[in-house]
C-alpha positions as CSV (number, residue, x, y, z in Angstrom):
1,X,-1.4,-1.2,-16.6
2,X,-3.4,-2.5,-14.2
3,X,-5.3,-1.1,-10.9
4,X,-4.4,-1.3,-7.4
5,X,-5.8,-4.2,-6.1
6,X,-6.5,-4.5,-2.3
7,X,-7.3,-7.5,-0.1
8,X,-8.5,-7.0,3.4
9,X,-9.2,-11.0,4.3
10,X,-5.3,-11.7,4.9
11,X,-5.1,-14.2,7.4
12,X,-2.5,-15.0,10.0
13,X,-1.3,-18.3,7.9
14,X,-1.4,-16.3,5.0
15,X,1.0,-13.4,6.5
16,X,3.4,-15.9,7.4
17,X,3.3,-18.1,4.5
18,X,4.5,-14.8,2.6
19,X,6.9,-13.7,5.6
20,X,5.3,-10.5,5.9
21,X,6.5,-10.1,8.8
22,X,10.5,-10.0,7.5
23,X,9.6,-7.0,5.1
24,X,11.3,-3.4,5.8
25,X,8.6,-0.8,7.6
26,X,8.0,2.4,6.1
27,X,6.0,5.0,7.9
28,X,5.0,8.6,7.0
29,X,3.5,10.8,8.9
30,X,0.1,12.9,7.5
31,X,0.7,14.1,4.2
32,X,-0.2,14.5,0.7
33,X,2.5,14.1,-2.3
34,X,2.9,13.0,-5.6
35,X,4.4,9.1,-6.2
36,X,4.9,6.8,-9.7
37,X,6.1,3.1,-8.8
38,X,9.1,2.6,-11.0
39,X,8.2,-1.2,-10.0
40,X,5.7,-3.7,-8.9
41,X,5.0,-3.0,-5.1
42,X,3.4,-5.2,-2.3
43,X,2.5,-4.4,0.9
44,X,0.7,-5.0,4.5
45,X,-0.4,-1.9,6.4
46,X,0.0,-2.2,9.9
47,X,-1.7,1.0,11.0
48,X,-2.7,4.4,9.7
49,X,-5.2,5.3,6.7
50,X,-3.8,6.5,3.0
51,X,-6.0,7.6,0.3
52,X,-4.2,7.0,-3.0
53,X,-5.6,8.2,-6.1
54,X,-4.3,7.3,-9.4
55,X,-3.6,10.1,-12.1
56,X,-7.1,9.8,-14.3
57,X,-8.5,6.7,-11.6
58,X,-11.0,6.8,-8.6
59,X,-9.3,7.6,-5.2
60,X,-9.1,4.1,-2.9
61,X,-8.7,4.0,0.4
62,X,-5.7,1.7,2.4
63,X,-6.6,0.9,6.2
64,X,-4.7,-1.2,8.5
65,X,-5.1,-4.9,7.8
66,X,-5.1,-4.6,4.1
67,X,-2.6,-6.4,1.5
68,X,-1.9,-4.1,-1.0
69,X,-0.5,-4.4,-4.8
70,X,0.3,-1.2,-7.0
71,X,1.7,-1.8,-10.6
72,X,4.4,-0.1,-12.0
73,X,4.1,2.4,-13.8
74,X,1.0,4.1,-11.5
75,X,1.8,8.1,-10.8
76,X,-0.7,9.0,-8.2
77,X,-1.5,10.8,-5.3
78,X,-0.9,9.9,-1.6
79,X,-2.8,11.7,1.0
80,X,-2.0,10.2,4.4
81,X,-4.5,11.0,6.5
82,X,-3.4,8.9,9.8
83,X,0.6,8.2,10.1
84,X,0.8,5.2,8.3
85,X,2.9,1.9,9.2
86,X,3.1,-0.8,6.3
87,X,5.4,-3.7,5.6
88,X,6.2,-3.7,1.7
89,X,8.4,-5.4,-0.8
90,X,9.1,-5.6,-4.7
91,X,8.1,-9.1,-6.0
């Protein structure tokens, strides 16, 4: 399984080239609970701050602006710790 990879250089072209912008929105409001992808996940914050830490892995932090993948398979922990707002899909 791999790691979460995260990449904060997205650029306007590169948003719309993947049509970002179409995706469904999910927001949550501050928390912390337990999640496992049951799939491959992509997705674009669009506000809000998230520390997710794998079970066993090094916490990472997700900030507005950044293109996120998570593998499936990953149980970790979400601890919102500004409402978040990202666009996200299942490639």
């Amino acid at each position: 399984m791999s790691d979460i990879e995260i990449n904060k250089e997205m650029t306007p072209e590169r948003i719309r080239d993947l049509g970002i912008d179409s995706w469904p929105v999910w927001e949550k409001e501050v928390s912390v609970f337990p999640w496992t992808y049951d799939t491959d996940e992509v997705c674009y914050v669009l506000e809000g701050k998230v520390i997710v830490t794998p079970d066993g892995g090094t916490p990472v932090e997700i900030t507005k602006g950044d293109y996120v993948k998570f593998p499936k398979g990953m149980s970790c922990k979400w601890e919102v710790k500004e409402k978040i707002r990202k666009h996200y899909d299942f490639p």
